[in-house]
C-alpha positions in Angstrom: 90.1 112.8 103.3 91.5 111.0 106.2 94.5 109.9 105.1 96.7 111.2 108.6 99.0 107.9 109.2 101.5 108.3 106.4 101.9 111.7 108.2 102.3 110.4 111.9 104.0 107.4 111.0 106.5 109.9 108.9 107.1 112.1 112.0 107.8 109.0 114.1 110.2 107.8 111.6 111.9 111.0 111.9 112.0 110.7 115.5 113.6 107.2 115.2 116.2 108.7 112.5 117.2 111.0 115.5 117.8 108.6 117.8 119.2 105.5 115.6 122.6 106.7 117.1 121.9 107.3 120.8 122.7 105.2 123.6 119.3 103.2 124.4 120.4 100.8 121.3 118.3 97.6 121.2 120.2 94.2 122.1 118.8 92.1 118.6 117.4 90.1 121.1 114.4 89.2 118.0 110.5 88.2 119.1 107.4 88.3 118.5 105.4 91.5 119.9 101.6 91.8 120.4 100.3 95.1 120.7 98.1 96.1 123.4 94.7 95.6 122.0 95.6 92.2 120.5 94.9 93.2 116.9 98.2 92.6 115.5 102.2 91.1 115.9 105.7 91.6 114.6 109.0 90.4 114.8 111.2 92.6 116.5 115.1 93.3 118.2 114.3 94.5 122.0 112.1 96.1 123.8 110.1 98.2 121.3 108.9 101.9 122.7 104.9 102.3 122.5 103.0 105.6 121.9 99.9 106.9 121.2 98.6 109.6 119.2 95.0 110.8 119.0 94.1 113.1 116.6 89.9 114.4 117.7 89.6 117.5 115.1 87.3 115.5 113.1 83.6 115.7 113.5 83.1 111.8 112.8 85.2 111.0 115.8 89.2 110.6 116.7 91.8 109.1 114.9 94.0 107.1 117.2 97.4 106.2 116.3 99.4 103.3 118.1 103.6 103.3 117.2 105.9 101.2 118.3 109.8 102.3 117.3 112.8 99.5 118.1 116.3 101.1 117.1 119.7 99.2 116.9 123.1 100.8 115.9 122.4 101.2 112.4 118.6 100.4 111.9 115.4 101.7 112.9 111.9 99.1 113.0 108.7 100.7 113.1 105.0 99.2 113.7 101.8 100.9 113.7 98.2 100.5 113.5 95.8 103.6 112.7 92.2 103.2 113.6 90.0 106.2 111.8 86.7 106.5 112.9 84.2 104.3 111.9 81.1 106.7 110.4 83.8 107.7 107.5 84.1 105.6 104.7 87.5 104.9 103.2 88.2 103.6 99.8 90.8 100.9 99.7 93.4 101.7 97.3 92.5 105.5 97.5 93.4 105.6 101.5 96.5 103.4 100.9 98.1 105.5 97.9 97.2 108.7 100.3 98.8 107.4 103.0 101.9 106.1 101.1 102.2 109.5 99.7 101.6 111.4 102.8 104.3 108.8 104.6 107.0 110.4 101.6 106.0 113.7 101.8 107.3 113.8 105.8 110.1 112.1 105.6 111.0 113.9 102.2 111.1 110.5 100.1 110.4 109.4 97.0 109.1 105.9 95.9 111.5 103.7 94.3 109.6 100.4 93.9 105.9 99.2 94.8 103.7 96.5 95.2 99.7 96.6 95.7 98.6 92.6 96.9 96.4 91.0 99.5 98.4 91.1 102.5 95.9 88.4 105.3 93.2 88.7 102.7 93.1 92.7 103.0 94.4 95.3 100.6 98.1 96.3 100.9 100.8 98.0 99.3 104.3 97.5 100.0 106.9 100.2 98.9 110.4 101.0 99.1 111.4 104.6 99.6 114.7 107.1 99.3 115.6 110.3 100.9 118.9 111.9 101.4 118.8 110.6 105.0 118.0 107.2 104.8 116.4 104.0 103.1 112.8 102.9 103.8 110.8 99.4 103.4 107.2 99.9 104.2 103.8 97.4 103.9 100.6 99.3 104.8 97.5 96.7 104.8 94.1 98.4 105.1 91.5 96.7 106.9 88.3 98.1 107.4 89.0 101.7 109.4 92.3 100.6 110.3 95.5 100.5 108.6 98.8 98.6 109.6 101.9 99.6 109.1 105.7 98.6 109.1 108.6 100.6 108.3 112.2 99.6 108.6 114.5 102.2 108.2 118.1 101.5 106.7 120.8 104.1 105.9 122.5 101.0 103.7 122.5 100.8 99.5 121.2 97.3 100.1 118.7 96.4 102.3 119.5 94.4 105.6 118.2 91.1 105.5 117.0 91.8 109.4 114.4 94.8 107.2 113.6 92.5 105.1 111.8 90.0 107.8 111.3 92.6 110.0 108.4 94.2 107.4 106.9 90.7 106.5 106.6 89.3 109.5 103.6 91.5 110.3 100.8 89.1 111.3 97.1 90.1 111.7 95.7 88.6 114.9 92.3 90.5 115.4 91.9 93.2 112.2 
C-alpha cells in the first residue's frame, strides 16, 4: 500500500503547530495561490512556505510530495498535492480512507465528522479531526496517482470561518 501522504501531510502539520506562535506570522493579506506545476489553487493569508518531499524507496518509482504551510496568530493553512507513481494502482476510496487514517495517526487525532462526495468530478473525503493540541478541517480529493489535500488547523471549539473557505476554496486547475 502507498498510502504515505496522510503521514507527510501529518508531520508538516506538526511542524506548522510549532510554529503557529512564532514571529514570521502571515499578514491575512487572502489570494489565490497556484502551485508550481500548475495542477491546482487555493485561497490563502500571505506568503505561503513551499516544500518538497520525495520519498524513492519504492520499486515502482518516487512519491513526491509538494506542501505549502501559511500560519497566522492562531491558525495554521495547509495545501498539498501527492503524486505516487504511476505503474501502481490505487483504489479510490481504499487510498483515501488510508490516507485519512494515516493523516490521524501523526498528528494523534481522531475523526469527529466525515464526508465522502465528488470534489471537481474526483473522489474526495472531507473530515474533521480532534487532538489534545488542536482542531483539524481536512478535504483530500484523489485524482488518478495524485491526491490533494487541505488542512486548516484551529486550536478553537468552533471552527473559524477563515478554515472554513480556506479548505473549499481548493480548485483543480490541471489534475
Amino acid at each position: 500500500m502507498f498510502t504515505r501522504f496522510g503521514l507527510k501531510i501529518g508531520l508538516t502539520v506538526a511542524l506548522a503547530l510549532a510554529v503557529t506562535a512564532a514571529a514570521q506570522q502571515t499578514t491575512g493579506n487572502w489570494h489565490t495561490f497556484t502551485d508550481a506545476t500548475g495542477r491546482f489553487s487555493f485561497l490563502v493569508p500571505g506568503e505561503p512556505q513551499h516544500q518538497t518531499q520525495k520519498d524513492e524507496s519504492h520499486k515502482e518509482g518516487p512519491i513526491v510530495t509538494d506542501t505549502y504551510v501559511a500560519n497566522t496568530q492562531t491558525n495554521a493553512f495547509i495545501a498539498g498535492l501527492t503524486q505516487y507513481p504511476p505503474a501502481v494502482p490505487l483504489e479510490d476510496q481504499q487510498e483515501l480512507t488510508a490516507d485519512r487514517d494515516n493523516f490521524d495517526k501523526e498528528v494523534k487525532a481522531t475523526v469527529v465528522s466525515e464526508e465522502r462526495r465528488q470534489y471537481g468530478g474526483f473522489p474526495a473525503v472531507e473530515f474533521k479531526s480532534k487532538s489534545e493540541q488542536a482542531n483539524f478541517h481536512v478535504l483530500m480529493v484523489k485524482a488518478d496517482h495524485r491526491v490533494y489535500c487541505t488542512v486548516a488547523v484551529y486550536k478553537t471549539a468552533e471552527e473559524p470561518v477563515e478554515c472554513v473557505r480556506f479548505v473549499s476554496s481548493l480548485k483543480l486547475i490541471n489534475p
